[in-house]
VEXZA-677553 format. One line per field, with one value per residue (C-alpha): residue number from 1; chain; x, y, z. Coordinates in steps of 0.1 Angstrom, whole numbers. Layout:
# residues N
kemar	(NUM_...)
bavex	(A_...)
c1	(X_...)
c2	(Y_...)
c3	(Z_...)
***
This chain:
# residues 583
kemar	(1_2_3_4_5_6_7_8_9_10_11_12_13_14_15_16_17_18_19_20_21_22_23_24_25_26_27_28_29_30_31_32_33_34_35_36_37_38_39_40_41_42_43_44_45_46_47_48_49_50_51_52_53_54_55_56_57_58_59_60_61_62_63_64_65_66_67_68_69_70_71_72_73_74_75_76_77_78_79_80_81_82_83_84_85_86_87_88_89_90_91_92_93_94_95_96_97_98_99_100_101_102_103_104_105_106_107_108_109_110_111_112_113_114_115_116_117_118_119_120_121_122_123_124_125_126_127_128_129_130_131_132_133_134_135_136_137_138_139_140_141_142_143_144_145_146_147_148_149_150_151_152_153_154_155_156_157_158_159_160_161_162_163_164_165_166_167_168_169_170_171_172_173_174_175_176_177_178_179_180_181_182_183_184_185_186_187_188_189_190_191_192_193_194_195_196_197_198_199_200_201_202_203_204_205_206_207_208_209_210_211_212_213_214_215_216_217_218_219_220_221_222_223_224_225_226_227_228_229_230_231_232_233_234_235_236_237_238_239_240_241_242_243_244_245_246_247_248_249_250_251_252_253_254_255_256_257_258_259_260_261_262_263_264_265_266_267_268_269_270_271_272_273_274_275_276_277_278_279_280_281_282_283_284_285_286_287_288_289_290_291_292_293_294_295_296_297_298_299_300_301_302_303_304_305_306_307_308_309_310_311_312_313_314_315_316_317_318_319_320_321_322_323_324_325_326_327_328_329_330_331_332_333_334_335_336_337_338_339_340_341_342_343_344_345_346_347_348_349_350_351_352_353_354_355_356_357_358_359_360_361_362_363_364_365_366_367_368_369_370_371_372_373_374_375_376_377_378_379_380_381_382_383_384_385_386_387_388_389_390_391_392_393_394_395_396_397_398_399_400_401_402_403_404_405_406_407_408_409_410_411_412_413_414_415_416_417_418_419_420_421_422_423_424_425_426_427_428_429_430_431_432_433_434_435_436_437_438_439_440_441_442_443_444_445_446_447_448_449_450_451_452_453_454_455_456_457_458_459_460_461_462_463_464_465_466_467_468_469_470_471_472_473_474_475_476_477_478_479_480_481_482_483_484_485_486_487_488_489_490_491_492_493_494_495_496_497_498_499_500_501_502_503_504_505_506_507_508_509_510_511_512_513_514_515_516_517_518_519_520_521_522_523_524_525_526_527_528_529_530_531_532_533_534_535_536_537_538_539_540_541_542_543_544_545_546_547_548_549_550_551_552_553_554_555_556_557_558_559_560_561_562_563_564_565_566_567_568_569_570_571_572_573_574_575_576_577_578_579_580_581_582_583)
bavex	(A_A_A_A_A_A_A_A_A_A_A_A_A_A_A_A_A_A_A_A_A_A_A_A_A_A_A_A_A_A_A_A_A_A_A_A_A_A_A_A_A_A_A_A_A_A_A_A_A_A_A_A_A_A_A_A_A_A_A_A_A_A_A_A_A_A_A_A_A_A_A_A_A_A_A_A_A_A_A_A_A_A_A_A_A_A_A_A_A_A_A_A_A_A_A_A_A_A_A_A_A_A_A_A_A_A_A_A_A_A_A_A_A_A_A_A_A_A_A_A_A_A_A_A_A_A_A_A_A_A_A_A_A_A_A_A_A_A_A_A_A_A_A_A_A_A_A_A_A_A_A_A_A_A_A_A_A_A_A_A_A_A_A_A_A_A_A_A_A_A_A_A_A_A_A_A_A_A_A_A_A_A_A_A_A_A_A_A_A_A_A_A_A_A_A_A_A_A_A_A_A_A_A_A_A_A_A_A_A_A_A_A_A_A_A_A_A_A_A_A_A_A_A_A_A_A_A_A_A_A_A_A_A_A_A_A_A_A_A_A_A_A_A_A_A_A_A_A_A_A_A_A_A_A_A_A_A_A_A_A_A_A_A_A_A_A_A_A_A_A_A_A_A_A_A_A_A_A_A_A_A_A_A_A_A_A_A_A_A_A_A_A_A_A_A_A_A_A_A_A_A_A_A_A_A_A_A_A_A_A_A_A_A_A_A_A_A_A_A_A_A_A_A_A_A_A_A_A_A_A_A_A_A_A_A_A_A_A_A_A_A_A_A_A_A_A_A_A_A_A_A_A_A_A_A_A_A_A_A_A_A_A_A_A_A_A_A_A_A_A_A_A_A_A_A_A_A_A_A_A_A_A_A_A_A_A_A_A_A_A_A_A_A_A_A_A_A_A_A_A_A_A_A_A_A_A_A_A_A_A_A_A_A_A_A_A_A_A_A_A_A_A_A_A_A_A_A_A_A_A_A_A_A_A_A_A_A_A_A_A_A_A_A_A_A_A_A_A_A_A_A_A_A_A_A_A_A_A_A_A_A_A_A_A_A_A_A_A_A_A_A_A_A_A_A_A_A_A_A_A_A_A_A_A_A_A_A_A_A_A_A_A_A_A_A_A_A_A_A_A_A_A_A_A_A_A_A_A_A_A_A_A_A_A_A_A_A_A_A_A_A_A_A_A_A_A_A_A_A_A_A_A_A_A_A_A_A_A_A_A_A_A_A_A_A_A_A_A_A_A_A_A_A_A_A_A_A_A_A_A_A_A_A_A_A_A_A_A_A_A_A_A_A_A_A_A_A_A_A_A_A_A_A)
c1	(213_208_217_229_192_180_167_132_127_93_99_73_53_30_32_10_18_-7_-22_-31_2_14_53_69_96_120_117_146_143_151_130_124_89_94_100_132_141_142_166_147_165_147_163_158_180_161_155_160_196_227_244_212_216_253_255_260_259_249_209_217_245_223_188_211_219_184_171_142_151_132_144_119_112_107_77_80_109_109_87_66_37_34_54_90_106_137_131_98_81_113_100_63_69_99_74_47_75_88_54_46_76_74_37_47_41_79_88_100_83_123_138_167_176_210_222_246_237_204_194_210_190_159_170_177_145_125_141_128_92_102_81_80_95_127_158_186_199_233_237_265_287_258_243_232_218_205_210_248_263_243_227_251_286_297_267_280_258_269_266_285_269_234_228_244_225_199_205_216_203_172_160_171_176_142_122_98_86_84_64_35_29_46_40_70_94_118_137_136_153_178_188_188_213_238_240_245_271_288_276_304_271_248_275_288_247_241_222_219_179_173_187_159_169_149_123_84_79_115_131_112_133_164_150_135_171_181_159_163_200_198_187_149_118_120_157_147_115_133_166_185_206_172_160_191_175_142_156_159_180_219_231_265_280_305_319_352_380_370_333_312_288_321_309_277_282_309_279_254_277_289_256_235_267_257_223_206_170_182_207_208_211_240_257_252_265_295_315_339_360_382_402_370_349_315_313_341_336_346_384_415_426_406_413_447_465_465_459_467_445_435_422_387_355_351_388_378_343_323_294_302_304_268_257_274_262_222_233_233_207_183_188_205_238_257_289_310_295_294_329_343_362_334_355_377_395_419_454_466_498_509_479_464_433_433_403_396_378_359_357_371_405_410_450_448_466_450_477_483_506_504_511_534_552_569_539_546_523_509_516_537_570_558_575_543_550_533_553_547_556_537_540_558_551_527_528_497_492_469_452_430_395_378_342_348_381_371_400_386_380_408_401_381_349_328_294_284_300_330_337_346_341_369_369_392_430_447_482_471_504_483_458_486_505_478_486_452_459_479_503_516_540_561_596_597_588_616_596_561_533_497_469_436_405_385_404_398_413_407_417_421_407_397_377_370_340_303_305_324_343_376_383_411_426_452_475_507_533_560_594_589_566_531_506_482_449_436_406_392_359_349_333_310_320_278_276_304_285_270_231_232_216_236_253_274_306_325_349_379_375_394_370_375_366_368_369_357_376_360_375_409_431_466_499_524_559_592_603_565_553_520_507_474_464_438_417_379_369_365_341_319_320_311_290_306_303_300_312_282_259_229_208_224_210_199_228_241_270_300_324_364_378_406_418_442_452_461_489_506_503_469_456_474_455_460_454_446_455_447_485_480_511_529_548)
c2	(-669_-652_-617_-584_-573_-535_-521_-503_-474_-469_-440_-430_-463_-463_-489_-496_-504_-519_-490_-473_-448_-445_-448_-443_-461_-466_-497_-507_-541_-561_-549_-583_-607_-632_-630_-618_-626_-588_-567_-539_-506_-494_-460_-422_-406_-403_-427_-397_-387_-389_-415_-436_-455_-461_-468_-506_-521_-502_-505_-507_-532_-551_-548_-561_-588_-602_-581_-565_-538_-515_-480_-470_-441_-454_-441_-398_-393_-375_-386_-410_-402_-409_-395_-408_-420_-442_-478_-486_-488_-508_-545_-538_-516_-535_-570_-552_-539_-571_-593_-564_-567_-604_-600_-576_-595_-591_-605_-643_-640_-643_-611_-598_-570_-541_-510_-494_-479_-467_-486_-519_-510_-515_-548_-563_-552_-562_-599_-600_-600_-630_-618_-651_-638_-624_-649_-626_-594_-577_-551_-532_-508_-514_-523_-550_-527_-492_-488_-498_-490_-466_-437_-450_-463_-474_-453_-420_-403_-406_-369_-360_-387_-381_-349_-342_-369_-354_-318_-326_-359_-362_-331_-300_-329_-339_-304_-302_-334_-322_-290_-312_-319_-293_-251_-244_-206_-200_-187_-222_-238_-208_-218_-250_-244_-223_-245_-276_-256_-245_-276_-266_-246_-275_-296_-275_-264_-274_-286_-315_-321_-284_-282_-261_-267_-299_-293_-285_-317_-319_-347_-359_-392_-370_-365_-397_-417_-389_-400_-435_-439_-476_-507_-509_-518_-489_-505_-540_-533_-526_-548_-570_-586_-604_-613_-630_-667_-659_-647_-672_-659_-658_-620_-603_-582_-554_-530_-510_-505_-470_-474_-464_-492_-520_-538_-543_-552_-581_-588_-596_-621_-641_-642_-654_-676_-690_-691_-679_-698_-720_-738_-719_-685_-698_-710_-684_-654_-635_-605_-585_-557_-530_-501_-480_-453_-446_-424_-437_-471_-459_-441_-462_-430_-432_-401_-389_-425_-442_-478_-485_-485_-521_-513_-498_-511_-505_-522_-550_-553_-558_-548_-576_-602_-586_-595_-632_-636_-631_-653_-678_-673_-663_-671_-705_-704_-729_-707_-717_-694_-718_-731_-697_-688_-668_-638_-617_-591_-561_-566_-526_-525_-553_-538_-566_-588_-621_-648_-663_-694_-678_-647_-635_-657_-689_-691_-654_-657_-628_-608_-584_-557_-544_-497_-491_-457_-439_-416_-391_-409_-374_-365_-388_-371_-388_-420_-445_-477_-511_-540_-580_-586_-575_-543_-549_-517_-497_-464_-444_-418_-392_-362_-339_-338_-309_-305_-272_-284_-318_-337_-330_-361_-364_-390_-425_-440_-414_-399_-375_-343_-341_-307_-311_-346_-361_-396_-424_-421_-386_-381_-385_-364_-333_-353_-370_-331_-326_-337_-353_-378_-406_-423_-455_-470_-503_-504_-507_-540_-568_-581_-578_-580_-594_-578_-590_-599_-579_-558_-547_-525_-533_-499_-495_-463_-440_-405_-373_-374_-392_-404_-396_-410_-429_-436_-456_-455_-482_-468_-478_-453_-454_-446_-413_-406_-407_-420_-441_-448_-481_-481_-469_-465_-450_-465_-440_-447_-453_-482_-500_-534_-547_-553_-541_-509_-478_-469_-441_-439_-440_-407_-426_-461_-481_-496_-519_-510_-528_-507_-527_-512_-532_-554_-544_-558_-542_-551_-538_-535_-543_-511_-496_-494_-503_-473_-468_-438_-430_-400_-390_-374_-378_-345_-340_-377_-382_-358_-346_-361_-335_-353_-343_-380_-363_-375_-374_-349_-320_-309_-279_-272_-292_-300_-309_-347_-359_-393_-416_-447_-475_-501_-524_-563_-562_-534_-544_-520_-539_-542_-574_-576_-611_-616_-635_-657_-655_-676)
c3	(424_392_385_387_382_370_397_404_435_449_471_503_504_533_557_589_621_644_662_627_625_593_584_554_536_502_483_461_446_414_386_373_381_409_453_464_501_517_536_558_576_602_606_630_608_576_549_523_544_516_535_544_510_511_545_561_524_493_485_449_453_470_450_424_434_445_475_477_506_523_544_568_591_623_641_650_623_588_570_597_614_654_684_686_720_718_719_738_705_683_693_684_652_639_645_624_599_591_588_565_540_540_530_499_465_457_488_494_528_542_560_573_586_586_599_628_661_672_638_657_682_661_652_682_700_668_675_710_692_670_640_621_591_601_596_606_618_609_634_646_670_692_726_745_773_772_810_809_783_765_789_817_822_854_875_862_833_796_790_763_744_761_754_719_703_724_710_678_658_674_684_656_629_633_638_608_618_654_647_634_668_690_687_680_671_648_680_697_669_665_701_700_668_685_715_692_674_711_729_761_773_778_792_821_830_864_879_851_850_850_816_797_763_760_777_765_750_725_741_778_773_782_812_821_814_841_864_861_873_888_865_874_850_832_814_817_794_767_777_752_775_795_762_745_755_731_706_674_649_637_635_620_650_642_662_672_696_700_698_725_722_722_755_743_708_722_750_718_704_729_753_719_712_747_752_721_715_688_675_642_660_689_656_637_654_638_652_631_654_637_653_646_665_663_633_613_603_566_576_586_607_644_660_653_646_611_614_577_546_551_583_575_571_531_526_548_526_559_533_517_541_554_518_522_557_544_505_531_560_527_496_508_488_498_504_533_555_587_581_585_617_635_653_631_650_638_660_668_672_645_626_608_607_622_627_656_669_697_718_744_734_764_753_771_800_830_842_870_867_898_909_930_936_967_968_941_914_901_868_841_855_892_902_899_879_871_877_875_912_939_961_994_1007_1019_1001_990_960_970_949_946_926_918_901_894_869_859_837_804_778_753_726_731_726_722_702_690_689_664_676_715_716_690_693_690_696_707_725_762_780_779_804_818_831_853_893_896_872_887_858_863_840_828_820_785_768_760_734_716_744_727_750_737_759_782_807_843_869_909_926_964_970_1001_999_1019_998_1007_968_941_909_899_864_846_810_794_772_748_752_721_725_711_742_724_749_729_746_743_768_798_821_851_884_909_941_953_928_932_945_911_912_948_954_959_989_1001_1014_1050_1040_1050_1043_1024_993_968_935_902_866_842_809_784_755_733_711_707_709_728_708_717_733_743_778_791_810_835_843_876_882_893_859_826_815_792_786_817_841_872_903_927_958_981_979_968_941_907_885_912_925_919_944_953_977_962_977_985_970_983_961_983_967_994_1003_1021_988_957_930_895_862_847_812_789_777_743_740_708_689)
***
C-alpha cells in the first residue's frame, strides 16, 4: 500500500437516493489517478460539524493513506434534502449510499463503513440491506435494538436520553433545515433554546405525551417511541438484533462501561460472532471496551474518576486499529489482523488493557452474594449487607416511593445533557442518604475481586402499588468511603415476564424480578466493598412510574407505594457477579 498521498476535498457532491431525494456529502480522497477502496460516514449531525472530520478516525489521516471517504447528510439533515425520521429510512438510504460510492470513478468498488452512535446506527441498518459493495462496518457505543436499549430500558422510558437528543441534537441543531419544510417563528426556536438550556422543565412535564415542545411536526418520532412501549412491529422493522443471521460482513465494535448503548454494542458482537451470515463476518467481529461514556470516548476522566492517561480512546489508537481493521478487510494487507485476540477490554480497578479470547469470559465463575439485614436496610448507615452464604431468616426491608421525589440520577450511562445529566462515575453516598434507597454492603475484600461478565440482580419484591419500578446499581466503595458506580438498570414491575405481555400487579404479592445490569469489568481491591443499592427511581434518566397501572405516557397523577424487599430461604434477593479468578 503505497503512500501518504496529497489529498483532494470535493465538498457538497450530490448524491441520489432511490426515490429522487437529493443528499449531500464531502469527499476526501487521495489526489493521485487510480481506485481507492472507500470509507463512507453516514451522519445526523452535520458533515460540516468541527468534530465530524476528526471524529472515529481522522479523514485526512485516512485519505492519506489510500481511502477515498465520503461524509454524508443522511436524508432531512443540514445540508440533505427529504424529511428525517430516525432509522426507517437507514437500510434503504445507506444501500443506495454505498452502491453509489463504490460506483464513483475513484472508487475500488470496496466499502466500508465508520462512526459512533446514531451514525452506528446507520451502519448496522445499512448491513441488513446487504448492498453488495460494502465489506465492513466499524461501528461503535451503539445498539443492537432500538426498543431495548435505546428508547426503553427495562419497560420504563429513557427520558433523559429521549427527549434531550429529542430537544437538542435533532430538533434546535437541525432548524434551518427544518424551516424548509415547516412554518416556523423565531419564538419557537427561542423556546425550544431555553428549555434545552433548563431541560428540568421538559423532564418533570406531566403527563409525558402531552409535552408541547415537539409537537407540530418537530419531532412526531418522540411521540410515536412513546406510544410504542412493548416490542411490536413498529421496533422489529427496523431491529438489528432479528437481522444479525443476514447480515455478511466483519465489523469493529467499541463501546464503554458507562455508555448508554453498552448492552447493545456487546449484543452486536457476540450474536454476529454466533450467528452472523458468513464465515468471514462470525470471524471477523472485534470489540474494544474502555471505561468510556457516551460523549467522551477522547478523555481518560469518565465522570469524576481518572482512569489514567492510557485509558482513552486516542491513547489506545482505537482510530488506528479502525484504519488496520479496513487495511485488511480492503486493501488486503496481510497484517495479522485475524491472529489478533478479538476482545480487548479496559480492567477498572487495576486500570489496564487486557485481550481476551472471547466474550463474555467462561473462566468467570457466577456468584451470588446474597442481602440480608434485620430490616433497617435504608440508607448506607442501615444494617443491609451482602454476604456469600445464604439468608436464614426471614427479614424484609421496606420503603417508601414517591413520584412526586423521585431518587434523582447521579452519574452512569447516560446522553445527552452534560448539564443535569453528567455521565459516567460520581460519588453515589448523596443517593445513598436517602431512606428509599436500600444499601447493601460486603465486608471489605481480603484480596483483589475480578468482576467481569454480564451482571444481574433477582429481587423479591412486594407493592401497594398496581405497577411500579425497582432499580439496582453495583458499586465499589474505597476505604475512604467513595461509592463508585459500576452499573445498574431498572425493571417496571408490568414487564417483568420477558416477551410476555404486560401485566399488573397483585398489591401484595410477592414477585420475582430479575435486573439485568448489563456488562462491567472492574476489580474490586483488596480492602473495597462490593455494594448494591435498590430503589424504584432513577429520574430524569428514567421517567416516573406513577404507581397507578394506567397506560405509560397519560398519566398525570399518582399514588406513593410501599415496597417491601423480601430476603429469606424461600426469597433469597441476589446479585450474581462473574468472579474472574486470578492468579
Amino acid at each position: 500500500m503505497p503512500g501518504p498521498y496529497n489529498v483532494k476535498f470535493d465538498s457538497n457532491v450530490p448524491v441520489m437516493l432511490r426515490d429522487g431525494t437529493i443528499t449531500y456529502a464531502d469527499v476526501c480522497r487521495p489526489a493521485a489517478n487510480g481506485k481507492f477502496p472507500s470509507l463512507l460516514m453516514r451522519t445526523p449531525y452535520s458533515k460540516d460539524g468541527p468534530s465530524t472530520r476528526t471524529s472515529t478516525i481522522d479523514i485526512l489521516r485516512a485519505a492519506s493513506r489510500g481511502y477515498s471517504v465520503v461524509v454524508q447528510d443522511i436524508r432531512g439533515r443540514y445540508t440533505s434534502d427529504g424529511e428525517f425520521y430516525p432509522f426507517v429510512n437507514e437500510a434503504l438510504d445507506g444501500y443506495d449510499s454505498v452502491e453509489w460510492v463504490a460506483s464513483q470513478p475513484w472508487s475500488s468498488g470496496k466499502v466500508g463503513m465508520f462512526g459512533s452512535s446514531y451514525l452506528g446506527a446507520t451502519q448496522w441498518l445499512a448491513a441488513t440491506a446487504r448492498p453488495p459493495a460494502l465489506r465492513g462496518i466499524a461501528a461503535g457505543i451503539t445498539a443492537s435494538d432500538y426498543h431495548e436499549g435505546w428508547a426503553w430500558q427495562g419497560g420504563a422510558f429513557e427520558l433523559g436520553f429521549n427527549l434531550s437528543w429529542s430537544v437538542g441534537s435533532l430538533t434546535t441543531a437541525n432548524w434551518k433545515n427544518l424551516s424548509k419544510q415547516l412554518f416556523l417563528s423565531d419564538y419557537q426556536l427561542s423556546t425550544l433554546v431555553s428549555s434545552q438550556d433548563d431541560m428540568s422543565t421538559p423532564f418533570n412535564h406531566l403527563p409525558l405525551k402531552t409535552y408541547e415542545g415537539l409537537q407540530n411536526g418537530l419531532a412526531p418520532y418522540y411521540y410515536d417511541w412513546l406510544e410504542h412501549p412493548e416490542y411490536d412491529d413498529y421496533w422489529r422493522s427496523i431491529s438489528i438484533e432479528e437481522s444479525h443471521p443476514e447480515i455478511e460482513v466483519p465489523a469493529y465494535n467499541y463501546g464503554g462501561w458507562y455508555d448508554i448503548f453498552l448492552s447493545g454494542t456487546v449484543a452486536n458482537f457476540t450474536r454476529m460472532h454466533e450467528v452472523g451470515a458468513t464465515k468471514e463476518a462470525r470471524d471477523g467481529q472485534r470489540l474494544v471496551l474502555g471505561p468510556w461514556a457516551h460523549g467522551g470516548l477522547d478523555q481518560y476522566v469518565t465522570g469524576e474518576y481518572n482512569f489514567g492517561t492510557k485509558a482513552s480512546f486516542l491513547a489506545e489508537d482505537v482510530p488506528g486499529q479502525i484504519l488496520r481493521f479496513y487495511d485488511y478487510w480492503l486493501h488486503e494487507e496481510e497484517n495479522g489482523l485475524l491472529e489478533d485476540k478479538p476482545v480487548r477490554i479496559f480492567v477498572m480497578g487495576d486500570n489496564v488493557w487486557r485481550d481476551e479470547d472471547e466474550w463474555p469470559l467462561t473462566r468467570a465463575v457466577s456468584t451470588d452474594y446474597y442481602l440480608r439485614s434485620e430490616g433497617k436496610a435504608n440508607t448506607v448507615n442501615g444494617d443491609g449487607s451482602l454476604a456469600l452464604d445464604p439468608p436464614n431468616s426471614g427479614k424484609v426491608d421496606v420503603y417508601l416511593y414517591n413520584p412526586a421525589d423521585p431518587v434523582p440520577t447521579h452519574g452512569g450511562a447516560l446522553c445527552c445533557e452534560p448539564a443535569s445529566l453528567i455521565a459516567g462515575v460520581r460519588d453515589q453516598r448523596v443517593v445513598e442518604s436517602r431512606p428509599d434507597v436500600l444499601v447493601y454492603t460486603s465486608e471489605p475484600m481480603g484480596i483483589d475481586t475480578e468482576v467481569t461478565g454480564p451482571v444481574t440482580v433477582t429481587l423479591y419484591a412486594s407493592t401497594s402499588a398496581l405497577d411500579t419500578d425497582f432499580t439496582a446499581k453495583l458499586v465499589d466503595v474505597e476505604p475512604s468511603g467513595y461509592a463508585r458506580n459500576l452499573c445498574d438498570s431498572i425493571i417496571r414491575a408490568r414487564y417483568r415476564t420477558t416477551g410476555s405481555l404486560p401485566s399488573l400487579l397483585a398489591p401484595g404479592e410477592i414477585y420475582e424480578l430479575v435486573i439485568d445490569l448489563g456488562p462491567t469489568s472492574n476489580v474490586f481491591k483488596e480492602g473495597h466493598q462490593i455494594r448494591l443499592e435498590v430503589s424504584s427511581s432513577n429520574f430524569p434518566r428514567f421517567d416516573r412510574n406513577m404507581n397507578t397501572g394506567d397506560s405509560i405516557g397519560t398519566d398525570a397523577t399518582f399514588v406513593s407505594a410501599l415496597q417491601t424487599v423480601y430476603h429469606s430461604p424461600q426469597h433469597p434477593s441476589r446479585i450474581t457477579l462473574p468472579v474472574v479468578p486470578r492468579d
